[in-house]
FIFI-802921 format. One record per residue (C-alpha): residue number from 1; residue in three letters; x, y, z. Coordinates in nm, 3 decimals. Layout:
N
   num   residu        px        py        pz
   NUM      ALA         X         Y         Z
...
***
This chain:
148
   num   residu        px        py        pz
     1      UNK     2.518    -1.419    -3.052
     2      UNK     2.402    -1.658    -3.342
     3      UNK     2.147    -1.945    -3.203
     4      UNK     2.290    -2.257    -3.242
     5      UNK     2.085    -2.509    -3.504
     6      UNK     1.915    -2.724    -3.279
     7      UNK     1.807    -2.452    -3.021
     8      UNK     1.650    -2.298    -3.367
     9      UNK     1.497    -2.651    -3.456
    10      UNK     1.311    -2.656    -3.135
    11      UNK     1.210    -2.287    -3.157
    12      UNK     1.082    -2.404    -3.495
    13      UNK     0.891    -2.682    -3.360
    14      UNK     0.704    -2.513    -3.113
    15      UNK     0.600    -2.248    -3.366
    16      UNK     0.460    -2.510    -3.651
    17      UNK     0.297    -2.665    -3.306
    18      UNK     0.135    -2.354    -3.241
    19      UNK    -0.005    -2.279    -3.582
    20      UNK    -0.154    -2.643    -3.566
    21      UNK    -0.306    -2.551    -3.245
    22      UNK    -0.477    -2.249    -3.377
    23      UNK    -0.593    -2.412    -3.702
    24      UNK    -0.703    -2.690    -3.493
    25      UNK    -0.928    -2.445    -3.286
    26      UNK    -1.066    -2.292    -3.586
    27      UNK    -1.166    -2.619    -3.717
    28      UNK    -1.321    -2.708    -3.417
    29      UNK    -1.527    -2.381    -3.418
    30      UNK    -1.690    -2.468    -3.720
    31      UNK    -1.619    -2.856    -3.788
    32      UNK    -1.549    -3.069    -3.503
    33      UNK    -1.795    -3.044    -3.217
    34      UNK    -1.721    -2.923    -2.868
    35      UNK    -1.441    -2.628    -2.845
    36      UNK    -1.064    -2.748    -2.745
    37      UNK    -1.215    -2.537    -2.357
    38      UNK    -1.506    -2.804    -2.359
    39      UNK    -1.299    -3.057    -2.442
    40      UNK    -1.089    -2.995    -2.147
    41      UNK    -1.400    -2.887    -1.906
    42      UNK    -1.504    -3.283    -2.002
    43      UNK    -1.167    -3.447    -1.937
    44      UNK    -1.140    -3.280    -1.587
    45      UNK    -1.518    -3.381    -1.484
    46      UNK    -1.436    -3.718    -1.623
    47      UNK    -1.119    -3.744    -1.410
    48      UNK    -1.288    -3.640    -1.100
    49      UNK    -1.557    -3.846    -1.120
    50      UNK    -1.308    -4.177    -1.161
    51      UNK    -1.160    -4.006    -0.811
    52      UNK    -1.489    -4.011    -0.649
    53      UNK    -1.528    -3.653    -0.625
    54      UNK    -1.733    -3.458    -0.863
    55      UNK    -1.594    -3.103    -0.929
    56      UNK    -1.802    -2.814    -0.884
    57      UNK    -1.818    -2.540    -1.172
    58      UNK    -1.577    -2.301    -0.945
    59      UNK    -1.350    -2.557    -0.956
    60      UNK    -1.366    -2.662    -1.349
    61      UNK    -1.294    -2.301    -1.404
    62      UNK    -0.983    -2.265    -1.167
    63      UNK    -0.853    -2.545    -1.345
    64      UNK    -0.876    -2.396    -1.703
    65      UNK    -0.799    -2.065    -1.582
    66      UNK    -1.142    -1.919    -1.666
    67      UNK    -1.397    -1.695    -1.556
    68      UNK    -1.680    -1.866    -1.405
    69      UNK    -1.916    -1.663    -1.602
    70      UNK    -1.739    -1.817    -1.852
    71      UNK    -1.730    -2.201    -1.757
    72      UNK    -2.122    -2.131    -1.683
    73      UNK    -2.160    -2.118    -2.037
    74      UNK    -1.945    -2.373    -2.138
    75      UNK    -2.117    -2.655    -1.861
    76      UNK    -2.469    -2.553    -2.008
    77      UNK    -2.331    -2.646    -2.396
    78      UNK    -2.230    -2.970    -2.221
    79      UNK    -2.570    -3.046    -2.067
    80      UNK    -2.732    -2.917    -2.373
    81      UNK    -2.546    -3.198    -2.567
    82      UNK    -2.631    -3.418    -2.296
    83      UNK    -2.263    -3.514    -2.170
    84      UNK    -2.341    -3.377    -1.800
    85      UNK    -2.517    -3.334    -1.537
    86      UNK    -2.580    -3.115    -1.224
    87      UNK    -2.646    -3.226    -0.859
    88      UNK    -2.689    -3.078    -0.567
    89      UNK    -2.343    -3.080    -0.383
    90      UNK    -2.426    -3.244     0.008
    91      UNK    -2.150    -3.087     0.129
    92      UNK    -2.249    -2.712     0.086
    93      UNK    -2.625    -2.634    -0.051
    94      UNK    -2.548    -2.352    -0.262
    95      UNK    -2.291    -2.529    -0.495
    96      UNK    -2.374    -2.790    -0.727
    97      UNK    -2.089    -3.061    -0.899
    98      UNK    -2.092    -3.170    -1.185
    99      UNK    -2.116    -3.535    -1.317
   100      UNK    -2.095    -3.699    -1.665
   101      UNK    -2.437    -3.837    -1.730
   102      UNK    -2.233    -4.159    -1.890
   103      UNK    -1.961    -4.281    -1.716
   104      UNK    -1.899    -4.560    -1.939
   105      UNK    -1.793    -4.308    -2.183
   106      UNK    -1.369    -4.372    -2.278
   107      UNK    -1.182    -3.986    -2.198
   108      UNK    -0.993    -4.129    -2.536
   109      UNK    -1.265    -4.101    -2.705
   110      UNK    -1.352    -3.744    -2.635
   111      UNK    -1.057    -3.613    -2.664
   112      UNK    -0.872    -3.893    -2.956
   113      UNK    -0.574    -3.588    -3.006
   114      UNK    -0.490    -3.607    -2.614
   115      UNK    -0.461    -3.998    -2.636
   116      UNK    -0.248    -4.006    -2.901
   117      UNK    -0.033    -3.752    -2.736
   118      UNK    -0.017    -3.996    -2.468
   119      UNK     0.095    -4.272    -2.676
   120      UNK     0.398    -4.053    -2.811
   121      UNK     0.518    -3.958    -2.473
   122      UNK     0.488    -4.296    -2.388
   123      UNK     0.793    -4.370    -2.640
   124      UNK     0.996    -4.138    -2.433
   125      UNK     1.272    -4.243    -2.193
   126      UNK     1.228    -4.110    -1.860
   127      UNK     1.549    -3.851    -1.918
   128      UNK     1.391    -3.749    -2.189
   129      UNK     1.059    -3.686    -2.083
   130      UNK     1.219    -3.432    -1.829
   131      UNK     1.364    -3.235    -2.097
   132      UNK     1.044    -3.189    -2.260
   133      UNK     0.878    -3.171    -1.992
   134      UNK     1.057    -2.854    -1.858
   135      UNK     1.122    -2.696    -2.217
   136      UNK     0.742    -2.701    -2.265
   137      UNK     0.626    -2.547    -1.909
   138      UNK     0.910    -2.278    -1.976
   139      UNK     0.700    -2.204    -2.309
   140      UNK     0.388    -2.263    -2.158
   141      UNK     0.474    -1.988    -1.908
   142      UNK     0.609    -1.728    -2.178
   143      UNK     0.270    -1.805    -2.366
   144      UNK     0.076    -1.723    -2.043
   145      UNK     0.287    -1.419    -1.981
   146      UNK     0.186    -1.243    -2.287
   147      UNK    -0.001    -0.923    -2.343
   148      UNK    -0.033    -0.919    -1.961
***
């Protein structure tokens, strides 16, 4: 069954997109400071913190979908470059949460790509948001899926 031309033009899209994304994370490696995982470690602890409730590392990790040996790592590159912080959580003694050390700092600013990303969504209409919306989690699974 031949795929029609625009089903093959969004197929097309998402593959230049993912290229991007792994030249991106090369660059990023070597160029750009913190690694696209740090990146996201900071928006989350950011985000909680505006909600009034500091994440804990378990919790940072469960919401990349990492290994907490993993996140340990990445929170201690983040304190290291001074961006966080750990206290003692009040609500259970043997966990800690995390907090940025400056609040005042813009999420935008971390993360510029994931702002601008915001701004072309925001020229969407609300159909077609959907349609993205659900085209891209139905990739995102596949990608998450693989070499299970």
């Amino acid at each position: 069954m031949p795929v029609e031309e625009k089903t093959l033009t969004a197929a097309l899209a998402v593959e230049r997109l993912r290229l991007a994304e792994a030249r991106l994370a090369r660059r990023r490696q070597t160029q750009c400071g913190p690694s696209e995982t740090a990146r996201a470690a900071m928006r989350y602890i950011l985000e909680r913190a505006d909600d009034g409730s500091p994440a804990t590392p378990t919790e940072i990790a469960e919401h990349l979908g990492l290994a907490t040996a993993s996140m340990t790592g990445i929170l201690h590159r983040l304190r290291g470059g001074g961006l966080i912080t750990f206290q003692r959580n009040p609500d259970d003694g043997r966990s800690k949460r995390v907090v940025p050390v400056d609040r005042s700092a813009d999420i935008d600013e971390i993360d510029p790509l994931t702002a601008r990303i915001r701004e072309f969504a925001g020229g969407l209409t609300e159909r077609e948001a959907d349609h993205v919306a659900r085209f891209l989690e139905a990739v995102t699974e596949a990608v998450d899926g693989e070499c299970l």
